[in-house]
N, CA and C atoms as a LAMMPS dump frame, in Angstrom:
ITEM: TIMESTEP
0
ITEM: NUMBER OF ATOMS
393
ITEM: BOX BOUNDS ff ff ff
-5.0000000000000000e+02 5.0000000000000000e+02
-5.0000000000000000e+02 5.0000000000000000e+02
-5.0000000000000000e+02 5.0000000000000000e+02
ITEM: ATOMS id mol type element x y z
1 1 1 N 0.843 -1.171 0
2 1 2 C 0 0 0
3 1 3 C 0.892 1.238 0
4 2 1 N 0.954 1.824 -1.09
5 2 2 C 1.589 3.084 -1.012
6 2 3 C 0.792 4.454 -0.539
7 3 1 N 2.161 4.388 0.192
8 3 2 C 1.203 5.842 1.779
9 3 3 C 2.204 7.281 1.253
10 4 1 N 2.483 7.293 0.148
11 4 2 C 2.71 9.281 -0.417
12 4 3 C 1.794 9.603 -0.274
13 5 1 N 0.848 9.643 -0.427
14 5 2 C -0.885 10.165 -0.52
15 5 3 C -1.039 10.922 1.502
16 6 1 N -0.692 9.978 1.932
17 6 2 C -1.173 10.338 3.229
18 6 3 C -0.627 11.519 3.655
19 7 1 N -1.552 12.039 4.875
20 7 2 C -1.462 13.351 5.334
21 7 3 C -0.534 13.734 6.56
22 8 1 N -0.14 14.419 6.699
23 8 2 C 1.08 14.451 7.681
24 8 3 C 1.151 13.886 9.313
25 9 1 N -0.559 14.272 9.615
26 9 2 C -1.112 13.158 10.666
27 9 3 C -1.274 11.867 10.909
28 10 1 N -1.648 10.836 9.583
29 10 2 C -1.658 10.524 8.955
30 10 3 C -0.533 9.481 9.153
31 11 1 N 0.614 9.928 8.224
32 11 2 C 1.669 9.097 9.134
33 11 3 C 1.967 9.442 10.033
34 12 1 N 2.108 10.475 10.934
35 12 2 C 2.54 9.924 12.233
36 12 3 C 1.815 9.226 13.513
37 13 1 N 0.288 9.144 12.4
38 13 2 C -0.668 8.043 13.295
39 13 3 C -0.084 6.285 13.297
40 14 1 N 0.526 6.549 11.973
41 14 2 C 0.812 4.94 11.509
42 14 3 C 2.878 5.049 11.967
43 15 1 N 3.559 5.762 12.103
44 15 2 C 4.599 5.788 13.219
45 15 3 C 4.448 5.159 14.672
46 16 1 N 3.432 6.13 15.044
47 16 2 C 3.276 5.724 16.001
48 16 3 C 2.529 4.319 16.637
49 17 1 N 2.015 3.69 15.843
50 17 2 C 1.418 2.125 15.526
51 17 3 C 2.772 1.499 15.433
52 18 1 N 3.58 1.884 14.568
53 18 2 C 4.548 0.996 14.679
54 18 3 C 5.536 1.133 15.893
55 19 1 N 5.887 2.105 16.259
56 19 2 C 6.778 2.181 17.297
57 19 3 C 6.232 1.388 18.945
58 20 1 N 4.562 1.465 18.808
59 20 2 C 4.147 0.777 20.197
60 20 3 C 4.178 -0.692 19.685
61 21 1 N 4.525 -1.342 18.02
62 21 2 C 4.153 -2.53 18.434
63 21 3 C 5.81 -3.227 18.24
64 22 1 N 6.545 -2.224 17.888
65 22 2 C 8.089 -2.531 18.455
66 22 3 C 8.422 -2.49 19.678
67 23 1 N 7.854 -1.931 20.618
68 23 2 C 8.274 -1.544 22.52
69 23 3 C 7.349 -3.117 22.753
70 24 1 N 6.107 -3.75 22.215
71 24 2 C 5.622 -4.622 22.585
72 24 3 C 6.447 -5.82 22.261
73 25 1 N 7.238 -5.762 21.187
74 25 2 C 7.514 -6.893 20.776
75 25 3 C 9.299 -7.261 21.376
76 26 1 N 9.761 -5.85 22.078
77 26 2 C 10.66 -5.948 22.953
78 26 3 C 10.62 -6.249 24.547
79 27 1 N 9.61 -6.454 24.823
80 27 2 C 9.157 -6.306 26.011
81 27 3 C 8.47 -5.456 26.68
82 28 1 N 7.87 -4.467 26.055
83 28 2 C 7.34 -2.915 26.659
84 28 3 C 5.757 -3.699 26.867
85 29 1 N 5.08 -3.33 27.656
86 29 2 C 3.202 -3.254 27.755
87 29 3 C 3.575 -1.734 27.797
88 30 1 N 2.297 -0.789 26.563
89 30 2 C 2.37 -0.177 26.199
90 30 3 C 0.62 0.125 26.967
91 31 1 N 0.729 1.428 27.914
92 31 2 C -0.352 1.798 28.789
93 31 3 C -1.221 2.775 28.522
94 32 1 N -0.454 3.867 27.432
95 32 2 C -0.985 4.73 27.363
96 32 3 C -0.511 5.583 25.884
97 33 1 N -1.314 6.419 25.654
98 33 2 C -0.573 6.946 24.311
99 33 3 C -1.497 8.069 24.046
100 34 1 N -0.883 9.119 23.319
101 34 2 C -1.429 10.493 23.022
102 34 3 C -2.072 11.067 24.146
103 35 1 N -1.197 11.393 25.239
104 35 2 C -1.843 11.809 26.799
105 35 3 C -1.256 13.437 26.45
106 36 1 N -2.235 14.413 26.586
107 36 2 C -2.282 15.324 26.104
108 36 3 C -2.214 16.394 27.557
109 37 1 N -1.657 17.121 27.662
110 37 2 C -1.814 18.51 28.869
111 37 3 C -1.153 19.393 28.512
112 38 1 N -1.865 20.498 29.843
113 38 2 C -0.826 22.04 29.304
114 38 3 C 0.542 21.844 29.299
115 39 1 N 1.242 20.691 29.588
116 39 2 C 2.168 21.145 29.123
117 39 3 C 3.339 20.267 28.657
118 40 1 N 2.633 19.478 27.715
119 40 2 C 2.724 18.866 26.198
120 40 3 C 1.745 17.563 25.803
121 41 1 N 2.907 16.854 25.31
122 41 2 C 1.803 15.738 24.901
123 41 3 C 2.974 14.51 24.76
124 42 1 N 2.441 13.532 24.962
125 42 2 C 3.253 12.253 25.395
126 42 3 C 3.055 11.193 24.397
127 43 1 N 3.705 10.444 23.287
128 43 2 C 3.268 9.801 22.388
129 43 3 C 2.447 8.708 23.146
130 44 1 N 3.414 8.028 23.292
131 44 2 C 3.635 6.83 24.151
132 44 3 C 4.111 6.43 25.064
133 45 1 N 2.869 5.94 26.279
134 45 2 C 3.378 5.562 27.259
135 45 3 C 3.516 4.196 28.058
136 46 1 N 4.891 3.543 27.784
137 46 2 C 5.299 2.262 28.314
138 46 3 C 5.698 1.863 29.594
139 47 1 N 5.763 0.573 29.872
140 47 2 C 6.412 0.055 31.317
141 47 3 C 7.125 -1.61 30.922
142 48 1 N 8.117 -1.297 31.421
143 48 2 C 9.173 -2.525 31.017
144 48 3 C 9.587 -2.586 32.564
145 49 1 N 9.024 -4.172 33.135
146 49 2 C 9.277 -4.161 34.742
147 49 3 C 9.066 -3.26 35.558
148 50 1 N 9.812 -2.542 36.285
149 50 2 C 9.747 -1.355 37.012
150 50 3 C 9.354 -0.051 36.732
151 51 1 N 9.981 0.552 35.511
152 51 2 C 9.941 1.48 34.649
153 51 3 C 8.523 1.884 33.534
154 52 1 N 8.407 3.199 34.014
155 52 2 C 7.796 4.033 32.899
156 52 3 C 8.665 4.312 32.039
157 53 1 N 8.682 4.523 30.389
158 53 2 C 8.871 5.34 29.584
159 53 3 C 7.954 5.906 28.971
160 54 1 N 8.317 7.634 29.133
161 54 2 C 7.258 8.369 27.987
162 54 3 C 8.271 8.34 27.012
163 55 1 N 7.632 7.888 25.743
164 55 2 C 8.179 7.926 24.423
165 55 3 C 7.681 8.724 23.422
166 56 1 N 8.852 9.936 22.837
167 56 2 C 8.18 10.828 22.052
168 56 3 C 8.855 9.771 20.571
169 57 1 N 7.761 10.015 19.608
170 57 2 C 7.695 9.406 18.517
171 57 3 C 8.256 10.401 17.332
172 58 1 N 9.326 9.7 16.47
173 58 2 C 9.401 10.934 15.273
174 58 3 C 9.382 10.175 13.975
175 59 1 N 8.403 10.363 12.97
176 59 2 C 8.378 9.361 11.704
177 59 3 C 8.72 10.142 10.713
178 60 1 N 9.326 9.425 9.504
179 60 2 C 9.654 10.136 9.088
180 60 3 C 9.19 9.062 7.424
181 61 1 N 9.052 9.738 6.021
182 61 2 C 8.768 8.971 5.009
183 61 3 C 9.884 9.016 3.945
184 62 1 N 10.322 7.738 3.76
185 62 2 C 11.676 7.666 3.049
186 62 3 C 11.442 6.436 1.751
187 63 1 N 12.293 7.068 0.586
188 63 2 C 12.241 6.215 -0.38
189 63 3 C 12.726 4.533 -0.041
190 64 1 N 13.956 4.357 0.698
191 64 2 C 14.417 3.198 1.079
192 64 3 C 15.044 3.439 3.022
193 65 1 N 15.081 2.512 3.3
194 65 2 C 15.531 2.643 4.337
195 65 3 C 16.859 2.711 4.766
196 66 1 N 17.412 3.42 5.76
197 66 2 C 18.787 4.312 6.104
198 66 3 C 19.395 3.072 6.858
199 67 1 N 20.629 2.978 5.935
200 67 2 C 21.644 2.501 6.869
201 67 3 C 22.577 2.438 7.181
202 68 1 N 23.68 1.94 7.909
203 68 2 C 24.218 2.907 8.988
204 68 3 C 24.795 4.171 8.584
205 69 1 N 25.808 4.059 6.962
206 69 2 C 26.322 5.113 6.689
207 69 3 C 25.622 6.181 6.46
208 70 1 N 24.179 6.072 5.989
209 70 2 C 23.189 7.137 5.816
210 70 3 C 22.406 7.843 7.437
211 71 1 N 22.943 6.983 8.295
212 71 2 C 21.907 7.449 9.164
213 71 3 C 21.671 8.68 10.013
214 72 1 N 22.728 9.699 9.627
215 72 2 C 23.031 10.933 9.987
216 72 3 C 22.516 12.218 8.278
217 73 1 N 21.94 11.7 7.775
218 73 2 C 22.256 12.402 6.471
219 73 3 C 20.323 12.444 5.841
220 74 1 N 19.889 12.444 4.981
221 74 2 C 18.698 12.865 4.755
222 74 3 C 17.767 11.691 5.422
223 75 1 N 17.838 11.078 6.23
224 75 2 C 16.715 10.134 6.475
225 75 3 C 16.748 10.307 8.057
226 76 1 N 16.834 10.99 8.528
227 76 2 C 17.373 11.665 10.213
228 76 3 C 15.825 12.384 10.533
229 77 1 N 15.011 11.402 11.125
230 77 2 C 13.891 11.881 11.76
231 77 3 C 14.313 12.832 13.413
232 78 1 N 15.887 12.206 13.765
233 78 2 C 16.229 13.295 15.093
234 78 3 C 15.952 14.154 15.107
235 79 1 N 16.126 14.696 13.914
236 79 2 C 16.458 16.028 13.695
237 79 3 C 15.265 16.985 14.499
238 80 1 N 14.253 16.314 14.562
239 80 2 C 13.191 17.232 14.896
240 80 3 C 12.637 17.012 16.635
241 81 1 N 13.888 15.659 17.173
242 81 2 C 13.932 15.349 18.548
243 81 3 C 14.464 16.287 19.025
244 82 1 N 13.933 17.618 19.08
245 82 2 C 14.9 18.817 19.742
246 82 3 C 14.501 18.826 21.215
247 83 1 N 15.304 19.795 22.04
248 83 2 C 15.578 19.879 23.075
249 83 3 C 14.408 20.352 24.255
250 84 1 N 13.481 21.238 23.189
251 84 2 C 12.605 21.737 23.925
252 84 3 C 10.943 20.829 24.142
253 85 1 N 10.898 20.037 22.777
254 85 2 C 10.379 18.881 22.542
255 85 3 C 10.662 17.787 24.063
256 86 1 N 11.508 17.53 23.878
257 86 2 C 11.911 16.609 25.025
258 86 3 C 11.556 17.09 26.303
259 87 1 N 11.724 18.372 26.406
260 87 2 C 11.579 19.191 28.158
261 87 3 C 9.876 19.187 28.145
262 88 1 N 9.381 19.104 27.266
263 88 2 C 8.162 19.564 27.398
264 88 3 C 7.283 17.729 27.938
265 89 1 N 8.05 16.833 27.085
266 89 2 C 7.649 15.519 27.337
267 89 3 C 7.964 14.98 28.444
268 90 1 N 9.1 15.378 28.776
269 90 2 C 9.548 15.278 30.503
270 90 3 C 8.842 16.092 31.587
271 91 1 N 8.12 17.22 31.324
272 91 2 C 6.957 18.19 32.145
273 91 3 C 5.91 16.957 32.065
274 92 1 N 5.091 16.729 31.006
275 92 2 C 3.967 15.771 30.693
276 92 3 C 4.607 14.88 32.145
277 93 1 N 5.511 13.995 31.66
278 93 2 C 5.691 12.956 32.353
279 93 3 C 5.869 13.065 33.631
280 94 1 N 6.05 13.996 34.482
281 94 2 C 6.15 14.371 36.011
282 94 3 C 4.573 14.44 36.255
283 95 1 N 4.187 15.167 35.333
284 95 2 C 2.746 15.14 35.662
285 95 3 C 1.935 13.929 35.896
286 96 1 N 1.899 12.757 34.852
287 96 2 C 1.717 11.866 34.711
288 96 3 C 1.828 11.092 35.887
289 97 1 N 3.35 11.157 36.294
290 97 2 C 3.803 10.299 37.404
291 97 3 C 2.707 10.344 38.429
292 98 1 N 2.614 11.857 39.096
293 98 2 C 1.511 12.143 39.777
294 98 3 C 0.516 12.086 40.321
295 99 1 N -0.108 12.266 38.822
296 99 2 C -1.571 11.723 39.005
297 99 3 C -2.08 10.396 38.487
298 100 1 N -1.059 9.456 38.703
299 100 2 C -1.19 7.851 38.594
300 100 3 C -0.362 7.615 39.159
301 101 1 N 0.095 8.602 40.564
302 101 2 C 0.653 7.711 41.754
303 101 3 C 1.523 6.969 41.293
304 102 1 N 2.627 7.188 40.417
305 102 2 C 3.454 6.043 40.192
306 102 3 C 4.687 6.101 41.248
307 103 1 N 5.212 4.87 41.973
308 103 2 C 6.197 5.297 42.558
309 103 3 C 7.394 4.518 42.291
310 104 1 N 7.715 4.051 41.148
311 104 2 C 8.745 3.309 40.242
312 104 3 C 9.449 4.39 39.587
313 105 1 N 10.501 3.905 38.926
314 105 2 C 11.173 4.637 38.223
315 105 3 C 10.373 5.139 36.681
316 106 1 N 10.731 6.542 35.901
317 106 2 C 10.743 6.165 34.799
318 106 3 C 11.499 6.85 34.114
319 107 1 N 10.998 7.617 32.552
320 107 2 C 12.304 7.868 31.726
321 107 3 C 11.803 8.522 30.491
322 108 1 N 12.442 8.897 29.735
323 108 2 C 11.943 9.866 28.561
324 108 3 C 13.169 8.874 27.477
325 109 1 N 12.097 8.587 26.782
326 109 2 C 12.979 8.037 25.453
327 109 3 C 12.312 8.616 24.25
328 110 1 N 13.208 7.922 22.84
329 110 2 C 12.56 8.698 21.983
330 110 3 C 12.549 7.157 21.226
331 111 1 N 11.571 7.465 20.059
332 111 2 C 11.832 6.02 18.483
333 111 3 C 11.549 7.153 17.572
334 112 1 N 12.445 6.684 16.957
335 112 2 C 12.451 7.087 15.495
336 112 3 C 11.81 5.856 14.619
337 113 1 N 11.187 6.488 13.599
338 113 2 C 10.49 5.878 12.65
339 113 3 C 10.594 5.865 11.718
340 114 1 N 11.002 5.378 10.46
341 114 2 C 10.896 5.579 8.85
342 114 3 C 9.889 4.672 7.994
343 115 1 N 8.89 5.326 8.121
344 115 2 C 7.932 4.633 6.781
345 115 3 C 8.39 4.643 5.546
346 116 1 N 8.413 3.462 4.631
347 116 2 C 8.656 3.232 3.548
348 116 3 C 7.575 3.953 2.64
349 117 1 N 7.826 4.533 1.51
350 117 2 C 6.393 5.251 0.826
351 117 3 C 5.633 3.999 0.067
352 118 1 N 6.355 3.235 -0.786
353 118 2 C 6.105 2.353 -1.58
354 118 3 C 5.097 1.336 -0.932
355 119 1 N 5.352 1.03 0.585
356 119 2 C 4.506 0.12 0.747
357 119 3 C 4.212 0.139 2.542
358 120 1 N 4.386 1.258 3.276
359 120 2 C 4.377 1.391 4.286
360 120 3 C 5.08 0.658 5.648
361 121 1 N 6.105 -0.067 5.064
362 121 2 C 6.767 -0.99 5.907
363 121 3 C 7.869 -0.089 6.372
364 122 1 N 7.816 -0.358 8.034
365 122 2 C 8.414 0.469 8.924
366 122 3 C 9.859 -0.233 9.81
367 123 1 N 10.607 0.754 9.907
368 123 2 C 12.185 0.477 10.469
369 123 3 C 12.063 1.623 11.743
370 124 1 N 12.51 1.165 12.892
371 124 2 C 12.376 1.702 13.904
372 124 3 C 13.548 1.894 14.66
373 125 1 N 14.536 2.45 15.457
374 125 2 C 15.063 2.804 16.486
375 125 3 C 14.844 3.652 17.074
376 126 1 N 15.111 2.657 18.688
377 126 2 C 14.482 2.76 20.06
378 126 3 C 16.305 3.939 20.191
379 127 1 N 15.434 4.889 21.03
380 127 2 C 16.526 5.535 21.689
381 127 3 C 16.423 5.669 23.122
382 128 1 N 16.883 4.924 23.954
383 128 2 C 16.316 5.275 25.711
384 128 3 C 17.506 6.444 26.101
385 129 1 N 17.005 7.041 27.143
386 129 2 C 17.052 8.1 28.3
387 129 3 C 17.26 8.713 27.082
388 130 1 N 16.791 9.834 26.463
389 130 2 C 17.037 10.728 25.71
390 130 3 C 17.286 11.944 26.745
391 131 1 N 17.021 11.98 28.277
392 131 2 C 16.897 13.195 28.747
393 131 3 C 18.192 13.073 29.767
């Protein structure tokens, strides 16, 4: 199924599908997702044993998929893992902690995503403690 057509929401609805069913298929139970407050918004939210991770999601749509020598160069969904992005997902997540009483550890990670256009098949890296 070729996904050029789709809308910028769009894929990062279908990013983010893939990135929770990569944290599942690593071990993550995946609790929560698109948790929204004043002061941000949380893609995804996992627990691996002890641990919360809020995971901010970044997808990105690429002719083929990046590897290693490319992976700094046009297929770099980081790029948009900026700093203030992250502070804002780490606010969410204190909040979070909070008001679901969590008293475990947790953590701010990020996944990167690259949807294939041609046929929507997705390549993922997990990045933990981004913060």
């Amino acid at each position: 199924m070729d996904i050029s057509s789709r809308t910028r929401k769009e894929v990062g609805a279908i990013g983010e599908k893939t990135a929770a069913e990569y944290l599942r298929r690593h071990g993550f139970a995946v609790v929560d997702h698109n948790v929204a407050r004043k002061t941000g918004e949380i893609d995804l939210v996992a627990q691996k044993e002890n641990t919360l991770h809020f995971v901010e999601v970044k997808t990105m749509l690429s002719d083929e998929f990046p590897d290693e020598k490319h992976a700094g160069d046009d297929y770099d969904p980081s790029i948009n893992l900026h700093e203030a992005k992250i502070r804002k997902v780490a606010r969410t997540g204190e909040w979070y902690v909070l008001e679901h009483g969590w008293e475990g550890e947790w953590q701010v990670d990020g996944c990167l995503v690259w949807l294939r256009r041609r046929d929507g098949m997705g390549k993922v890296r997990y990045l933990p403690q981004i913060v």
